[in-house]
Steps between C-alpha positions, in 0.01 A plus 500: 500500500123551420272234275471765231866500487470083471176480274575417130866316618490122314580251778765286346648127654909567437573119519233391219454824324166474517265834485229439770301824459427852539542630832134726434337180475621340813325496844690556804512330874594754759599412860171639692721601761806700347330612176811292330452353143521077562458407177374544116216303415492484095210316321515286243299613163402272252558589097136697484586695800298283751633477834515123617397440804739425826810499253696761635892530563599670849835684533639584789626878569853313651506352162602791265800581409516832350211717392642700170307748270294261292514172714511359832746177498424209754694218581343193575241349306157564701259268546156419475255606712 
């Protein structure tokens, strides 16, 4: 599966329900190594659209559960980085 394919998904936590974001507005972590995705870094926004600073959520690639047409579903809550 390509980004492209992945860009636009909404990353949603199945045990809280909770929408965490837009998959386009995510950073990623790749393994330098293997060229592997790691993990999702998502940042957290602010009501004007300001990003605040080192408040982001990590997910871990090992972490989702399915990847469907509109969203990507993770399991465990991620934390704070």
């Amino acid at each position: 599966m390509r980004y492209r394919d992945l860009s636009s998904k909404e990353i949603v936590d199945i045990q809280t329900g909770t929408r965490l974001g837009v998959l386009g507005q995510t950073d990623i972590e790749l393994d330098e190594k293997t060229g592997e995705i790691v993990a999702f870094i998502i940042p957290n926004y602010s009501w004007f659209g300001m990003k605040k600073e080192d408040v982001n959520l990590r997910i871990k690639w090992s972490d989702i559960e399915k990847i469907g047409e509109d969203m990507i579903m993770i399991r465990q809550t991620p934390i704070s980085k």
